[in-house]
C-alpha positions in Angstrom: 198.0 89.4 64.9 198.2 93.1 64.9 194.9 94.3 66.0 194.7 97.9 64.4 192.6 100.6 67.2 193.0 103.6 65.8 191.1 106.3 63.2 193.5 105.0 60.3 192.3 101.8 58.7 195.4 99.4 57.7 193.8 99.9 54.0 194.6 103.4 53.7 198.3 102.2 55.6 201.8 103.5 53.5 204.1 100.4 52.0 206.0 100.9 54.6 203.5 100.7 57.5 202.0 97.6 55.9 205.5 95.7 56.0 206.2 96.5 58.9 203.5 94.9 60.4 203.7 92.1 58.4 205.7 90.8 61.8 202.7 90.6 63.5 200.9 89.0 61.2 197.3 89.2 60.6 196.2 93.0 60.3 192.7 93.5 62.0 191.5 97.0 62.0 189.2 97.7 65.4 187.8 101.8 64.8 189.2 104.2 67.3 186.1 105.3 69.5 184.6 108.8 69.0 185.4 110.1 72.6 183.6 113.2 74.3 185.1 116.1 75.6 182.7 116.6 77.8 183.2 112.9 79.4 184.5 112.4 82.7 187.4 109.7 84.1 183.9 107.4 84.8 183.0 107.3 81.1 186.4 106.6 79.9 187.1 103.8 82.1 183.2 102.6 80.8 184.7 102.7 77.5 187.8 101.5 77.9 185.7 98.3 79.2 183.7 98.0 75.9 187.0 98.2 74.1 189.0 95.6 76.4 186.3 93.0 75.3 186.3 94.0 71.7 190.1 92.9 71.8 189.7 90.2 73.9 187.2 89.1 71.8 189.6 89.1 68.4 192.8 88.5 69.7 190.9 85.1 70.6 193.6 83.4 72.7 196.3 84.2 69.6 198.6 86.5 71.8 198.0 89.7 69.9 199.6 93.0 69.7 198.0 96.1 70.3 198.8 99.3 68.0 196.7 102.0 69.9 196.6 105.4 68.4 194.2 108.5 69.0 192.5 110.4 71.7 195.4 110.7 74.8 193.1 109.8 78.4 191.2 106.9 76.2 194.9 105.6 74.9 196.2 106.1 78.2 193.7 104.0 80.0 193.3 101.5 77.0 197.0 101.3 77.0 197.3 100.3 80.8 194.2 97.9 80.9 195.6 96.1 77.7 199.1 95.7 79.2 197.8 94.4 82.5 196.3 92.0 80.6 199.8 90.8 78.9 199.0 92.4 75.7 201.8 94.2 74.2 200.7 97.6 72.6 202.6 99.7 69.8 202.7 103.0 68.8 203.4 104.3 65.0 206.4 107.0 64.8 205.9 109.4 62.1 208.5 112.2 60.3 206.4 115.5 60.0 207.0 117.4 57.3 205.5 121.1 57.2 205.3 123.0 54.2 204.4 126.7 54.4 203.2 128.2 51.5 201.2 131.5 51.2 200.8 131.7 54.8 199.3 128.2 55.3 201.0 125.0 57.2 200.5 121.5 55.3 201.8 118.7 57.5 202.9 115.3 55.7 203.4 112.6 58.0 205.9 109.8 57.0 205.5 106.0 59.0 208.8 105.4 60.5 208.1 102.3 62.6 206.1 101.1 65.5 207.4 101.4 68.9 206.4 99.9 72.3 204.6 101.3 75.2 
């Protein structure tokens, strides 16, 4: 199982990104949390709480991988918490592709692969 927590639901996932996770199996997608600025080390580790038993709670037993992408301290902590848990936890690599045109920058981001924390 490949237990999705980040802002891009595995619906809205490139070809490419979908087979590659095909090697987890089972996509679940868990919503990346809205995370204040204004929140302190306290709050994040509060959240990261919330989060850890929102995994726990899907992964059910089954062993699952983690792909955790989106606001650094929150991914950071979530990312530590998980692993000390024996989860493993993924990344997606992108290509960025910037197009200038009449003074504006468009990015295009291209799925590569996943890669391990």
């Amino acid at each position: 199982m490949l237990i999705n927590l980040s802002n891009h639901p595995s619906s809205a996932w490139s070809s490419a990104q979908l087979f590659a996770a095909q090697r987890y199996g089972e996509i679940v997608d868990l919503p990346f949390p809205s995370v204040s600025p204004e929140g302190d080390e306290d709050y994040i580790r509060s959240l990261v709480d919330d989060y850890i038993c929102e995994v726990e709670k899907l992964a059910a037993g089954s062993g699952a991988t983690v792909h955790v992408m989106g606001e650094m301290t929150f991914t950071c902590a979530m990312v530590t918490a998980l692993k000390a848990r024996g989860f493993r936890c993924v990344a997606s690599t992108t290509l960025r592709d910037v197009v200038e045109e009449d003074g504006a920058k468009t990015s295009v981001f291209q799925f590569v692969r996943f890669r391990g924390y």
